[in-house]
N, C-alpha and C positions, 0 to 999 in steps of 0.2 A: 390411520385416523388423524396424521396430523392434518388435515384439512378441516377438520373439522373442531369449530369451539363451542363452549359451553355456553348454549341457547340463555337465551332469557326467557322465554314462556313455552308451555307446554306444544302448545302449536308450533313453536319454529322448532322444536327440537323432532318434532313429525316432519316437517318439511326439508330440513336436514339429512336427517335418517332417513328416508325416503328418497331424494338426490343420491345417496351417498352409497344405498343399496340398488339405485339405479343403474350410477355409471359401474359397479363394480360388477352387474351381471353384462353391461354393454362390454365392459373388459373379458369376461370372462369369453362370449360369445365375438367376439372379433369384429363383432359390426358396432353400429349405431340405431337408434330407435328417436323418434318424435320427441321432442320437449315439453314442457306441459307437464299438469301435476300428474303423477301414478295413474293410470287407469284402472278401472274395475275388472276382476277377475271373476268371469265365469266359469268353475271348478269344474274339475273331466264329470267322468262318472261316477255317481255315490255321493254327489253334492249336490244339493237343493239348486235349480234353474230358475233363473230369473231374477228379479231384484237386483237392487244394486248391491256390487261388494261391499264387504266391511271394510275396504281396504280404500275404498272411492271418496275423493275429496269430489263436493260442491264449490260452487262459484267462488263462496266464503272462504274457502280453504278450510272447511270443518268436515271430519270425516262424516259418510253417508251411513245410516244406522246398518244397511243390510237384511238381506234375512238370516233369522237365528243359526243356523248352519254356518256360513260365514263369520258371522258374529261370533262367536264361540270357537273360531279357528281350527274349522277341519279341517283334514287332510286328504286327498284324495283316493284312487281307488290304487291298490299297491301296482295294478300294470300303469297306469300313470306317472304315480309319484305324489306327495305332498303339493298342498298349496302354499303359498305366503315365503318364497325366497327371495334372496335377490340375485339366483341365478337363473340361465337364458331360459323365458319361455312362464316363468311366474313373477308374481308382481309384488313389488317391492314396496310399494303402498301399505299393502295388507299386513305384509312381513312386519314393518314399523308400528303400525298401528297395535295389533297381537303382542308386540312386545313392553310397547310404551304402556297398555292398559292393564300386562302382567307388574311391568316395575313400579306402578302406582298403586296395585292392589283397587283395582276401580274397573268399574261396567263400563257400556259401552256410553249409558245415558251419562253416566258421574265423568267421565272423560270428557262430553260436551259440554258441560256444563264448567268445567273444570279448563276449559280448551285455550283460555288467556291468562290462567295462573302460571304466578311465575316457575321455572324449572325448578325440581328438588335439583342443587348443588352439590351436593353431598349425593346424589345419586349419579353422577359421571361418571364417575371410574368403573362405576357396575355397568351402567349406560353404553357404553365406548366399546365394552367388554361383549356382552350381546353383540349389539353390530358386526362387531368384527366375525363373532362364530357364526354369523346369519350370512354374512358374505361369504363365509367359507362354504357355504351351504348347507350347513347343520339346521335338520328343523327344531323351528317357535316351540315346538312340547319338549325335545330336547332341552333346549336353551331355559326354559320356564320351567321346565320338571314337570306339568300339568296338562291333560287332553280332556276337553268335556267329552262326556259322553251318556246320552241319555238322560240331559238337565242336570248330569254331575259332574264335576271336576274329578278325576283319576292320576296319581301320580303317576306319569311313564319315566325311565330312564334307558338307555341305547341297550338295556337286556332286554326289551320288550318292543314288542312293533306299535306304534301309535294308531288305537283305536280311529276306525273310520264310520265316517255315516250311517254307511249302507248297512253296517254291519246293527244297526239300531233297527233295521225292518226284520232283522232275523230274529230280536230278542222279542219284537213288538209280535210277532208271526207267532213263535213258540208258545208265548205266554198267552195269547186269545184261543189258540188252539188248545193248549192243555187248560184251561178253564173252560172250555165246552166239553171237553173228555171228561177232566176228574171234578168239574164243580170248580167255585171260585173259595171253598176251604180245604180242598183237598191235599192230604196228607201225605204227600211224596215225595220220589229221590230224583235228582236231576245230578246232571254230569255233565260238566265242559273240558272238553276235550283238548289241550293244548291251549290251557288261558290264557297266557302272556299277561296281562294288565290285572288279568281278572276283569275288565268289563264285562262281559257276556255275565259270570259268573252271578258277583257280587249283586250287578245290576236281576237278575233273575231272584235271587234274593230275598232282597230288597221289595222287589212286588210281591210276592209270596212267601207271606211272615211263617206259612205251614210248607213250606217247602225244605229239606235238607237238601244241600247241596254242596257236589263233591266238583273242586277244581284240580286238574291232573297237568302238570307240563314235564317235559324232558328237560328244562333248566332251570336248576336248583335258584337263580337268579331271577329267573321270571319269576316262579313263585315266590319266592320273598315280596316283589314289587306287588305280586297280587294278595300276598295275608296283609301289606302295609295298608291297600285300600280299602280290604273289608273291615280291618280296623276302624280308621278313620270314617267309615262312612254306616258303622254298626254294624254289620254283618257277618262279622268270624265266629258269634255264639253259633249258628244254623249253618258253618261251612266245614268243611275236610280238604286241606291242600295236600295233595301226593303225588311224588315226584315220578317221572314214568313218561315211556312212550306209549300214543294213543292208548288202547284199551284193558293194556298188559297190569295197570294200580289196581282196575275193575275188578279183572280177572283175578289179580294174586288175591284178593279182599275177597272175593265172592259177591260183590254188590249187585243188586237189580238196581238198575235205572230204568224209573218209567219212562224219563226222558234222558236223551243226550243228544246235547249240540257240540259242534265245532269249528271253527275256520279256521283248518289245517295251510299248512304252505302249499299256492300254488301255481304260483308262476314259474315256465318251463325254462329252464338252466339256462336254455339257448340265448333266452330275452334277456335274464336280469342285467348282461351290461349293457341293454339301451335301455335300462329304465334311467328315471326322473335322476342326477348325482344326490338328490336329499334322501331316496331312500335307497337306493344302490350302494352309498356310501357311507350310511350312518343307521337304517336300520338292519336288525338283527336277519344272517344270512339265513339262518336255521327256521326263521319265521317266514322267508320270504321262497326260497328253493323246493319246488313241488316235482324235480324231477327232469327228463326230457319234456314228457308232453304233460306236466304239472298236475297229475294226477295220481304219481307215485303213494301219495297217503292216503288218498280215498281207497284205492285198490288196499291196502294194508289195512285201514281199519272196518273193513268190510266183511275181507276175508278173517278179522277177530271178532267178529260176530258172535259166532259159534264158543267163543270160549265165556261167556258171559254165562250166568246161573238162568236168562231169562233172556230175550229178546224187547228192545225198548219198546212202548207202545209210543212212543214221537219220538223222532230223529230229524233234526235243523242241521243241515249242513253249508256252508256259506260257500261258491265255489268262482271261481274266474270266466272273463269274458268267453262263451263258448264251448265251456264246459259241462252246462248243466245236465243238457239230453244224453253226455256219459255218463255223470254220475247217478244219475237217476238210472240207466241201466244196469250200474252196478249193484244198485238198491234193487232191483225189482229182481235180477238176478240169484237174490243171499237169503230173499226173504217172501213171503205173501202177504202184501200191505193191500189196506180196504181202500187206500190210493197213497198217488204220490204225485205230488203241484212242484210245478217249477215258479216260481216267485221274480217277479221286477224288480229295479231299484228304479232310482228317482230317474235317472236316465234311457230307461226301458231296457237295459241288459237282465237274463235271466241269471238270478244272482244268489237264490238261495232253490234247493231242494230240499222238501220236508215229505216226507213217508210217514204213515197213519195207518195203524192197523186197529 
């Protein structure tokens, strides 16, 4: 970081950080890339298309608002990799911008507004510090401790996998479907399957104040990260965190769940060392490893079907690019559903399978 000094306005300190996580992914990656301010990042799969990035400087040099997905610092879909590094292949714009608007505690509007005030001073040595994890290629939610997810902020730490987009069409799917089944007061249990964040969870919740709801993970780590959330964001009176693989808490408890959702690990062994180095390298393996052909836990918590006191009447499963038309036969295989939809994300990959009986 000696190259770099203590800005005088908030804008140079983006146009710095921004250079500085530039040349460090053009090191990383051996080549060279075009001069000119960061360009805009159109996120893989599971991120909103179109718009300009959050990460996009105008003529002005002021960043470009983006759509909200951007804005809010997603991450991509886990066979990709996160967005916002400044290693080879994502943009180091974004990265800066996501960090400078967590270290002011400010939006994206309050940051433009704010875009020629002078540098906090006294915020350097945090400032310097960032950068340098973001070059190493640590993600922005790591580095901030924060991932929105479904218009809310979630604390993550590297025990949990950093909520992504797509993974909001599954809560959005689950919850219009089970309000056309049980009514929108309906008094029922729901189960996620390997919370990690607790997003899925707490977020389900949250929309259904008559809902009880049980989060289960196999690390006692993860679930800490997910009772911190539903604390903070009111939700632990109406939840149950217990510790466990897939359906085995259900089982020892005796619980019916009319619903249960999950997005278990499932990218095939083979792949994860050419995934994205931000999440091959800093998020959690146990969230990320589904096996050879990355179906190892759908097959597992399918065949725990049978040990439940009840069969769910909805089941949201979130699965990988090309996977759905298996898992879906594994569903139709365990059980008699009055159907089963395979589900897009924003990308058009078939991204969730939900079963309905």
């Amino acid at each position: 970081m000696n190259e770099m000094t203590v800005p005088s306005t908030i804008r140079e300190a983006y146009v710095q950080a921004s250079s500085f996580l530039a040349g460090r992914g053009r090191q990383a990656s051996g080549g060279t890339s075009g001069g000119g301010a960061p360009s805009g990042e159109t996120a893989g799969s599971g991120t909103s298309g179109g718009g300009a990035s959050s990460g996009e400087t105008t003529g002005s040099g002021t960043p470009g608002i983006g759509t909200s997905g951007e804005a809010s610092g997603a991450a991509g879909t886990r066979e990709e990799g996160g967005a916002a590094s400044g290693t080879p292949g994502q943009d180091p714009g974004r990265a800066a911008l996501l960090l400078l608007r967590a270290l002011l505690g400010c939006d994206q509007g309050d940051l433009i507004l704010r875009w020629h005030d002078p540098f906090p001073a006294d915020q350097w040595e945090r400032w310097t510090e960032w950068l340098r994890r973001k070059a190493d290629g640590e993600p922005v939610q790591y580095i901030t401790g924060e991932a929105p997810f479904c218009g809310r902020l979630f604390r993550v730490t590297p025990a949990v996998l950093v909520p992504r987009p797509e993974t909001e069409l599954l809560v959005e799917r689950v919850s219009r479907i089970a309000q056309e089944m049980f009514g929108p007061d309906g008094a029922l249990t729901a189960a996620d399957i390997g919370t990690g964040s607790g997003a899925i969870a707490v977020t389900l919740a949250l929309l259904h104040p008559h809902w009880r709801v049980i989060a289960t993970d196999l690390s006692p780590e993860a679930l800490e990260v997910a009772r911190a959330n539903a604390r903070a964001l009111g939700a632990d009176a109406r939840m149950d965190f217990v510790c466990g693989d897939l359906l085995e808490p259900l089982a020892r408890r005796g619980v019916i769940a009319d619903v249960l959702v999950s997005n278990p690990p499932y990218v095939p062994t083979g792949e994860i060392a050419g995934l994205m180095p931000e999440v091959r390298d800093h998020e959690p393996r146990l969230a990320l490893d589904g096996g050879e052909d990355g179906l190892d836990k759908y097959r597992l918590l399918v065949r725990e079907l049978p040990l439940l006191p009840a069969l769910p009447r909805l089941i949201g499963l979130e699965v990988g690019a090309g996977q759905a038309e298996a898992v879906a036969a594994l569903l139709a295989e365990a059980a008699r559903w009055e159907r089963i939809e395979r589900v897009r994300d924003y990308s058009g990959i078939e991204r969730h399978v939900i079963a309905v009986r």
